[in-house]
N, C-alpha and C positions, 0 to 999 in steps of 0.2 A: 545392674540397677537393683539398690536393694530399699524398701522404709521398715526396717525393724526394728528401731533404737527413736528414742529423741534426737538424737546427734543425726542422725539421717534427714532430718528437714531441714537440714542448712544443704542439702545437696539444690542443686539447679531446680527449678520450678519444672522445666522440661524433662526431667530426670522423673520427680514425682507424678507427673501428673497421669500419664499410664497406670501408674500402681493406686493412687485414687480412683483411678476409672473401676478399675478390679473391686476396689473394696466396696464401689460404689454397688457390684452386681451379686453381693449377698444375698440381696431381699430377694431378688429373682432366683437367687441358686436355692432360696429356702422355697419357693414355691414348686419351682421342678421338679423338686426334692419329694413335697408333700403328696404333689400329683402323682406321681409313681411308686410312695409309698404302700404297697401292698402287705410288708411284712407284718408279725404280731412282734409287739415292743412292749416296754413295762417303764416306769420311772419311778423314783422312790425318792420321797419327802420326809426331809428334815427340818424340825423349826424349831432353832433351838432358843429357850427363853429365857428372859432378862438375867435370871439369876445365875446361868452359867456364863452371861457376857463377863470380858476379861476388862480390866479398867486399864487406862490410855485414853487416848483420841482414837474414837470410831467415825470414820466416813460420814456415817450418815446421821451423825449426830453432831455434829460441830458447825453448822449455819446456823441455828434459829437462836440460842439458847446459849449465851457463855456459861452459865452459873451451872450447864448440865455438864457441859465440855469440863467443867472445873471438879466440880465432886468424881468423875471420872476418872482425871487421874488422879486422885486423892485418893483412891480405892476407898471411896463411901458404898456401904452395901447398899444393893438395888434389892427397891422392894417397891411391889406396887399394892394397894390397897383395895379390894375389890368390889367397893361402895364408891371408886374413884374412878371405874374405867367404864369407857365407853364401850360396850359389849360389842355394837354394831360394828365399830371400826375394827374390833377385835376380829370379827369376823371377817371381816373384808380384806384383812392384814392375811387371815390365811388362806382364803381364796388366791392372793397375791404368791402365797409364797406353793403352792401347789401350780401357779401356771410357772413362775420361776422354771420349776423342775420338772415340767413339758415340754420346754422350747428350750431348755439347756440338754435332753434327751434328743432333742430332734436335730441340734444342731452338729451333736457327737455325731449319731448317725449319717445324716448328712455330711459330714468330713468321710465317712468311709465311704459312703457312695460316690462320692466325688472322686475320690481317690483309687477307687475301681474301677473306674471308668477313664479316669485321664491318667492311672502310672504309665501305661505303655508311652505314654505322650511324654514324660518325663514330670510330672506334674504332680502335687498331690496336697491334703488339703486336714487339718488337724484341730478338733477344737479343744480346751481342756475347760472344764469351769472350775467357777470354787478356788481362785487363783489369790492365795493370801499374802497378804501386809502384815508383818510384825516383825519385829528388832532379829530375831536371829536369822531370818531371811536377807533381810534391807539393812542399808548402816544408815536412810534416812529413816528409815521408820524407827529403825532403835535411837537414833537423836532426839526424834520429837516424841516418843513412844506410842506411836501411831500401832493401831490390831483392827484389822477391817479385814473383806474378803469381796473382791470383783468378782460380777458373775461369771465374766470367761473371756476369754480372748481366741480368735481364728489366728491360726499359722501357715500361710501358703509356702508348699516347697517345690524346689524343682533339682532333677539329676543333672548331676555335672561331669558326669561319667566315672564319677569315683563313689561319690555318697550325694546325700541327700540335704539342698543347703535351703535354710531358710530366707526367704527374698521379701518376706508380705506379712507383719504384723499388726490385726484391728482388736483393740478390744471391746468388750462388751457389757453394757448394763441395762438391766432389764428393767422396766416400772411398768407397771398396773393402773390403768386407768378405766373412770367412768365414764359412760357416753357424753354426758356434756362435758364434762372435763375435757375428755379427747377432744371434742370436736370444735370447743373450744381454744385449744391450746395452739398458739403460732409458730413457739421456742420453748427450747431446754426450760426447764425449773432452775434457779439462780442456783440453790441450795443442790440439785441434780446434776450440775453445771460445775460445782464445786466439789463435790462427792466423786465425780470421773477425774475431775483434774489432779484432784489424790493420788487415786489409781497407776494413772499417766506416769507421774513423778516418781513413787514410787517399783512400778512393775518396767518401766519402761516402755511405755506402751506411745509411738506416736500418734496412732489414730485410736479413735471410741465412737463406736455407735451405739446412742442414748434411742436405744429401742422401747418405745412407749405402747402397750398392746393393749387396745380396747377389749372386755370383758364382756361387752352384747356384742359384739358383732365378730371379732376377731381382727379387725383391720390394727395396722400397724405402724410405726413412723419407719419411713425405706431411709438405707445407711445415703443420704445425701444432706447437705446442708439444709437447714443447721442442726440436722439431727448426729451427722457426720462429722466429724470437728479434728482437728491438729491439738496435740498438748500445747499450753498457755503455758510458758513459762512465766509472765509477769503476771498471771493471776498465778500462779503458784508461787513464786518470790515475795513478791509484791504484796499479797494478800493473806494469803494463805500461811506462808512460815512466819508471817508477822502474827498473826490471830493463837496460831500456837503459841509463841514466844510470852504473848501475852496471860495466854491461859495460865502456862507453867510457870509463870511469874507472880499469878492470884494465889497459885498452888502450894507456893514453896512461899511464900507470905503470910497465908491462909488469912489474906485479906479478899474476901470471897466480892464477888459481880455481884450484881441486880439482877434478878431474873429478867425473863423475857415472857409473856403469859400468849398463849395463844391454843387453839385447835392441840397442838402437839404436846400440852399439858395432861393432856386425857390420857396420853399411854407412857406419861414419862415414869422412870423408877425412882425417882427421886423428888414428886412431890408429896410425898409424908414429912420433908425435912422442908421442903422451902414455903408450903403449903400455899400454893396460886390462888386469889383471889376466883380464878377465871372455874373451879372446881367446884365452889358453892353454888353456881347458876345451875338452876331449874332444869338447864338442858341435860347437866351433867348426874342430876341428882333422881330425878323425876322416872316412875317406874312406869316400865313401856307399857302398853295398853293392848292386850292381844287378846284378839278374838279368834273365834272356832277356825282353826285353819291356817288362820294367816297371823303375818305382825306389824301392826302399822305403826310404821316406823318414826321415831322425833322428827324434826325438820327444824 
């Protein structure tokens, strides 16, 4: 029995459903993991910014916003304006990307532990992150000229008395959340939702778990439904390569979309060119107010 491909979930429901149970018992293998964590470890953050992103379709830029998904692949230079940005969010953006590269640290080691402990058993357990999308990897990403990067995918293997085959492929994305966000939240983000099924399509990834980690407490979403999920081919058919199709067609017309104005105008690199109405409000413009010590924050 193996789920390591898309093609693998046309197997029997019986066939899969052991190998879900497995993937299902991640969140517990990370906690094991943590518990007997004694060792000293390091991780090292990278955050690389807008002006070295590559133009394409990027993952986690192509829900909200056609008109940004459009100057993207038009290779319009990114440039953000810094009387434009929200500092706050800026900040929160890299709190986000420092836990990233904690729990993508913890989950590598974790595979060796696991795998220390279960080779004798035949078993063993592999994490890689930073698992990229772009055209000379994928023939679909070089179609749609998709460049994005999944934060990581788990590899379970086991011995076959020859070598060591792979039976269990889950991948992995990570989001940063706030308390009432978290504790708010039922299901995936639409756009979160869309951003993994990328992934999917492109890496070949049957399963993903949309890990969402609260930032006061540390609790987290455990790999089961519906944080746990199967690739969508018809949200990827269906939606998804149509939405491309369409972009590349604004593209190569340079008959440009409407914007979309929202929250995610505040960190986009391209509104000096479309210039959002939503940029001029007082929220955006207005200088924080900081007293001895502290910063009390807009709302």
């Amino acid at each position: 029995m193996q789920l390591v491909t898309n093609e693998d979930l046309n197997r029997p429901e019986e066939e899969l459903a052991p190998l879900l149970a497995q993937a299902q018992k991640l969140g517990e293998l990370w906690l094991e993991f943590i518990k007997q964590d004694v060792e000293t470890y390091e991780y090292h953050t990278i955050d690389y910014g807008e002006r070295d992103r590559s133009g394409g379709i990027h993952a986690s830029e192509m829900s909200k916003c056609m008109l940004k998904v459009v100057y993207s692949i038009m290779g319009v230079e990114r440039h953000t304006t810094a009387d434009a940005i929200d500092a706050n969010m800026k900040l929160r953006m890299r709190t986000g990307t420092a836990i990233h590269a904690m729990l993508q640290s913890d989950f590598k080691r974790m595979a060796e532990w696991y795998t220390k402990n279960h080779a004798g058993l035949g078993l063993a357990l592999t994490f890689e992150s930073e698992l990229k999308v772009k055209g000379a990897l994928q023939e679909v990403a070089q179609a749609w000229d998709l460049s994005s990067s999944c934060d990581g995918a788990f590899t379970f293997w086991r011995w076959n008395g020859e070598r060591w085959v792979a039976y269990l492929r889950v991948g992995l994305e990570i989001k940063t959340s706030s308390a009432p966000s978290y504790d708010g939240r039922k299901k995936p983000d639409y756009d979160h939702m869309e951003q993994t099924t990328l992934y999917q399509a492109c890496l070949d990834l049957p399963l993903m778990w949309l890990l969402y980690y609260n930032k006061s407490n540390s609790n987290f979403t455990t790999p089961f439904s519906p944080w746990l999920f199967k690739f969508d081919r018809r949200k990827w058919e269906g939606d998804l390569e149509m939405r491309f199709a369409k972009a590349h067609h604004h593209a190569e017309t340079r008959q440009l979309p409407d914007r979309t104005e929202g929250k995610h105008c505040g960190w986009c690199p391209f509104g000096y060119l479309c210039k959002p109405k939503i940029l001029n409000r007082p929220a955006y413009n207005a200088t924080p107010v900081v007293n001895a010590g502290m910063l009390v924050r807009r709302t």
